[in-house]
N, C-alpha and C positions, 0 to 999 in steps of 0.2 A: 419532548422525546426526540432524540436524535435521527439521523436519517439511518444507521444500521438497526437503529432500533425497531424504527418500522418496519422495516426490510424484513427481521427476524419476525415481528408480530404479524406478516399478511405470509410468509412462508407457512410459519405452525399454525396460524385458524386454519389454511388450505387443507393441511395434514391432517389436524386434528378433524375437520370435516372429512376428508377423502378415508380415513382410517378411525372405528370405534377402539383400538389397539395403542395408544402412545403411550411409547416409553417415557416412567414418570426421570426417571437419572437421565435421555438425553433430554429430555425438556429442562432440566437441573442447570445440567450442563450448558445449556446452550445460551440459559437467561445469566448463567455466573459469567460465562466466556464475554456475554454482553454488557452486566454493569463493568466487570475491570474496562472494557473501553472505554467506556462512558465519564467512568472514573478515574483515568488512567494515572491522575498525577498519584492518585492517593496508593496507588501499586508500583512504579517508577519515577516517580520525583516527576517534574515538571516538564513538561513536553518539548518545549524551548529547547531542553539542555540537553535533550534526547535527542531534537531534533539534528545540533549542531555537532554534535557525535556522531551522529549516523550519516548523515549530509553526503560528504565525502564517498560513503560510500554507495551510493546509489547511484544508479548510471541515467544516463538521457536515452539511455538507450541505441541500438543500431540506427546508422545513417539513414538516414530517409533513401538517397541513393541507391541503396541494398534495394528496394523496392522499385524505385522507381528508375532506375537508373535506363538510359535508353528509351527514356519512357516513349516518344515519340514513333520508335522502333519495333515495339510490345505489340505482338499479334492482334489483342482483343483491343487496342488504341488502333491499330490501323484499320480495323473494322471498321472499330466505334465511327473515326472520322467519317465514313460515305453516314453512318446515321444521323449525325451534327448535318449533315449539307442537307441531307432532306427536311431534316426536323428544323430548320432556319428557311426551306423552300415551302414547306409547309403553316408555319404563321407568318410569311409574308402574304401567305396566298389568303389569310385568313386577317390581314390587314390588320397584323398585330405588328408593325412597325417598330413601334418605342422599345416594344418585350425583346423584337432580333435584332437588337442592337444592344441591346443589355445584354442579350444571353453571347451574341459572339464576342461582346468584348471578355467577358467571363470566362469564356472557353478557351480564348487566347490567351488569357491572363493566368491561370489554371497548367496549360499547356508551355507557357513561357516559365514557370516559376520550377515546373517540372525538371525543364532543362536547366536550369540552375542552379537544383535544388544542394546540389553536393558543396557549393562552393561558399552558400552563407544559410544563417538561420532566420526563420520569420521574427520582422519585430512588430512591433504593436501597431503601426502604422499597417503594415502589410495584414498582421491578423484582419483589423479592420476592412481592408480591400478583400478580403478573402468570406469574410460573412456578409458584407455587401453585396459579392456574387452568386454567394448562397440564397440569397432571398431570390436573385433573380432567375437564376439554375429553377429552384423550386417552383419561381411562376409558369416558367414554361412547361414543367414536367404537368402543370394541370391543366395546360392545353394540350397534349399528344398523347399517344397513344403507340400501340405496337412496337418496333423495333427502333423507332426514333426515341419515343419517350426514354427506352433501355438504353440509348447511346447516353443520350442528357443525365438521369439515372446517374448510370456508370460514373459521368464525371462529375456529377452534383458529387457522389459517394470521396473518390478524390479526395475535393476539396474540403468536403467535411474531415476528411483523415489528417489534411494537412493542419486544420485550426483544432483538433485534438490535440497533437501533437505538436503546435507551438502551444497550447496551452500547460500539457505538463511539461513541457522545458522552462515556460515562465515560472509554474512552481514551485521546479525542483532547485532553480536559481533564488531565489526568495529566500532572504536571511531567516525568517521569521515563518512560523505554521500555526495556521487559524488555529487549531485543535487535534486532537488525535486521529478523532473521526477523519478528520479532512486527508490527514497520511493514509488512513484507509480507502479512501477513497482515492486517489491518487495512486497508490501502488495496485490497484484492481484497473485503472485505466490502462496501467500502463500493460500489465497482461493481457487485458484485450488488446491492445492496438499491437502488441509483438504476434499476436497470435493471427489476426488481419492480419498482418505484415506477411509475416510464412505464405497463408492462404493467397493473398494476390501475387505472389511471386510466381504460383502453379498454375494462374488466370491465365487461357488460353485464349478465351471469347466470351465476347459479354453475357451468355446463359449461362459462364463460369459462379460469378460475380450473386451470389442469392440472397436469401434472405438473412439467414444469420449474419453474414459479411455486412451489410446493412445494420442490423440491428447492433452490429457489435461496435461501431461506429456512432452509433445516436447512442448508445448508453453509456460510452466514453465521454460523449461530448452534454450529458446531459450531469453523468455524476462529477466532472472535474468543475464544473461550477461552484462558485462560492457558495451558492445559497444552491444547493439541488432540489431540484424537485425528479421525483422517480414514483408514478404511479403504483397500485399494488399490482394491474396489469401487467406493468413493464419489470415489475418483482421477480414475478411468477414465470414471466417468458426468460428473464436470464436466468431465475432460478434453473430451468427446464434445458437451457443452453448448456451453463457450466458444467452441469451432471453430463450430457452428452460430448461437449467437447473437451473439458480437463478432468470428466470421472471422480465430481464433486462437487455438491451441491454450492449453494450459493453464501451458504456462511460458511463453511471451512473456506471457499476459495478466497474469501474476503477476513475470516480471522486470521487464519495460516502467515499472512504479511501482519498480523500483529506480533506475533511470537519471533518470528524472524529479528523483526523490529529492537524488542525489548529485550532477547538473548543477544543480539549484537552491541547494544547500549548495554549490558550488563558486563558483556567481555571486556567492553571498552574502560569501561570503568573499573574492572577488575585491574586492567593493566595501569589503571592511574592509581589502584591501593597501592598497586608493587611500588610502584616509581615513587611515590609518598613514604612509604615504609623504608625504602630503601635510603631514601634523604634522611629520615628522621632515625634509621639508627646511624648513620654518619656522624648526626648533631650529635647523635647520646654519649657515640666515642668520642667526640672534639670534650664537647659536655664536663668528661667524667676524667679526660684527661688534662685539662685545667684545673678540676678542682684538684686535681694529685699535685700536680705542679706549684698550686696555690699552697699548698701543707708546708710543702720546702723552700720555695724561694718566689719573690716578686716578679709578681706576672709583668709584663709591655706592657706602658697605658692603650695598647689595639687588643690585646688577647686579654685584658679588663673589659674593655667595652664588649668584647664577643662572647665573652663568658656573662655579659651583665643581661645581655640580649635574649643567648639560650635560656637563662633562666625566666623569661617571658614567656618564650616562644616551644619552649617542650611542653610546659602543659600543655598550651592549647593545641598543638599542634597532636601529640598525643590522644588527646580528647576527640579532637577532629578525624583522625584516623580508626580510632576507637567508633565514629558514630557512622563514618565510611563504610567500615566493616558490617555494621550491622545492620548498614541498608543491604549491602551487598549479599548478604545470607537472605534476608525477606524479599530481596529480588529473585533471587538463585529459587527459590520456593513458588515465591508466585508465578513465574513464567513457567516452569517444571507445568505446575499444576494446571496452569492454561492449557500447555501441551497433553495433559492428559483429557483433556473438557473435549479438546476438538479433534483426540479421536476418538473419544465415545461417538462425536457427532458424525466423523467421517464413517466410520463402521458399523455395520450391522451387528446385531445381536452376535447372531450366529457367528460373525466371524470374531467376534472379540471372548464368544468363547469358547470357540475353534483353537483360536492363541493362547487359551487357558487366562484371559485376563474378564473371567463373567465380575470377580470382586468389581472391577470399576465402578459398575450399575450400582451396587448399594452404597461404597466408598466414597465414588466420587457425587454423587448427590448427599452427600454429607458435609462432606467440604467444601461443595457447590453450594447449599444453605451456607457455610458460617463466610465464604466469601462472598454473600451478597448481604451479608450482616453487615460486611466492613465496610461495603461500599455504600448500603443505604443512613449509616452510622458514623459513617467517618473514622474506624476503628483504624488504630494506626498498628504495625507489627508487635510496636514496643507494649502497647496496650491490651494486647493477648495474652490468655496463661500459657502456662509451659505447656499445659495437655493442649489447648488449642494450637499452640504454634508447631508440637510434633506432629499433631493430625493432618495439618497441611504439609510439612517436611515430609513426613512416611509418604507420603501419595506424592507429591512430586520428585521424589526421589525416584521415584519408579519409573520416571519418565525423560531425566536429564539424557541419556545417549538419546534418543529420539529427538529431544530439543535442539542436539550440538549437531545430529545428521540434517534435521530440517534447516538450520539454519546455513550449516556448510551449501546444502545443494543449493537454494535459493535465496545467497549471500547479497539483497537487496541490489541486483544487480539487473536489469530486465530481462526479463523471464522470458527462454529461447522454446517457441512452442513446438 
């Protein structure tokens, strides 16, 4: 089981315990929204190819700079410093030696890299110095207490921002993407740390600085890992976050970058049917005006060879564009019909049938069942009936303007909180 898998399974036992009332369509919904990730080549071709399509168009997001810029300057920095001088006066006096000297070289190191930060990006060497200082920021913080520990705190907090944030740059540079899951996890980073970013820019003094801002940071830097580990504790508290801070729970704010994702890769590829089609009815006139040519009079041994060549290269190529197409319609479908899964999840009852959309509930746990058919089965589009493949068409069609607005607003670009 993958890591949103569990994610989705310690949210709904919560739910399903905190409420004798669950909706059977979104629970439908929310396990179909979860095998297509799961399964994602077998809905969008190969992740790879997605990935390198979409690539481009994802950002590193805003400068560090924007944040930090002046850092040394920044109200709740110039505080912090008198609490670094005591909190380094205080385990000297506690004849913790080796620790304040680890902690002030960190603090400097922290504080130097600040000032810099606009002019280059962390490299691997640096990341490394930079979670080296973390262990030792950390040792000290479990010597102090009060208003010193909050200075230390503060800038442990920092540095942990700064090695999130060389972390998704190293992965947004990366040829190659472990999995799908992984882009999902990746583009949820990158929302929390734009969203940190907003909030420490309003930091006035370090009782600024809380918990959320904290936690929004350790779960950046706990899910950009290769191998994540994310307790169902730590589930349930960003579950508990997202709903308060982006007004939705913790699987749309982490499917939402799926659909985005695969409606971008789908457009992309849409404009490669054009440019394909467009090439191969060129060949069809070149084609078709040789063989006219050939009726009358002796072709050039070049426009024999080009005419010997198209006669290779139209079938296949034909055929090729022909089986283009027809991922491009079971794309055009499956993403629709995702977008209708996560908002049954993002909406309450009432409000979806407030908007006169109550059909969803039964509908789309319909097509919720036969899209976890495909993906526990391997069921390819081509291998569906006609009634099955319009039952999924009818219900995602209902939902492509909705697809093309979510995808315009947050066009894989990081997300301005």
């Amino acid at each position: 089981m993958g890591l949103w898998s569990r994610i989705c399974s310690a949210v709904s036992y919560v739910r399903d315990v905190a409420s004798s009332v669950v909706s059977k369509a979104k629970e439908m919904a929310g396990k179909a929204i979860g095998f297509m990730a799961e399964k994602a080549e077998g809905f969008v071709g190969k992740v790879s190819q997605m990935w390198q399509r979409i690539k481009p168009h994802i950002g590193t997001g805003r400068k560090i700079l924007q944040m930090l810029g002046g850092f040394i300057t920044l109200p709740w920095v110039k505080s912090a410093l008198a609490g670094l001088d005591r909190a380094l006066a205080w385990l000297e006096k506690l004849d913790k030696q080796p620790l304040v000297k680890k902690l002030q070289k960190a603090l400097e190191w922290v504080i130097n890299w600040c000032k810099n930060a606009h002019q280059k990006q962390m490299e691997e060497q640096e990341l490394e110095e930079a979670r080296h200082h973390a262990q030792a920021m950390a040792e000290a913080e479990g010597e102090l207490s009060g208003e010193e520990k909050e200075a230390v705190s503060a800038f442990a907090l920092v540095n942990s921002y700064l090695i999130a944030k060389a972390e998704v740059d190293f992965a947004v540079k990366r040829d190659t993407l472990q999995d799908f899951e992984y882009f999902l996890r990746l583009r949820a980073v990158q929302k929390l740390l734009a969203f940190y970013e907003t909030r420490m820019q309003a930091v006035k003094s370090i009782s600024d600085v809380d918990a959320d801002m904290h936690f929004m940071v350790y779960a950046a830097n706990a899910l950009i890992q290769q191998e994540a580990e994310f307790s169902d504790a730590d589930t349930l508290r960003l579950d508990n976050l997202t709903q308060r801070l982006f007004g939705k729970p913790i699987i749309p704010f982490v499917f939402e970058e799926m659909i985005i994702a695969w409606e971008k890769s789908r457009q992309l590829l849409e404009e490669e049917w054009e440019k394909k089609n467009s090439a191969l009815s060129k060949d069809r006139l070149l084609h078709n005006r040789l063989v006219r040519a050939l009726k009358y009079e002796e072709l050039e041994p070049a426009e024999v060879g080009v005419l010997n060549d198209l006669k290779i290269t139209l079938p296949r190529d034909t055929a090729d564009l022909e089986q283009l197409g027809d991922d491009l319609l079971a794309r055009h479908s499956y993403v629709n019909a995702a977008e209708g899964f996560l908002q049954m999840l993002e909406k309450e009852e009432q409000q979806l049938i407030a908007e006169g959309k109550a059909y969803l509930l039964d509908q789309g746990a319909i097509v919720g069942a036969l899209l976890i058919d495909c993906s526990q089965n391997d069921r390819a589009w081509s291998s569906l009936s006609r009634q099955e493949q319009s039952l999924i068409t009818d219900f995602a069609n209902i939902f492509a303007a909705d697809c093309q607005k979510r995808t315009e607003a947050g066009l894989l670009v990081e997300v301005v909180a």
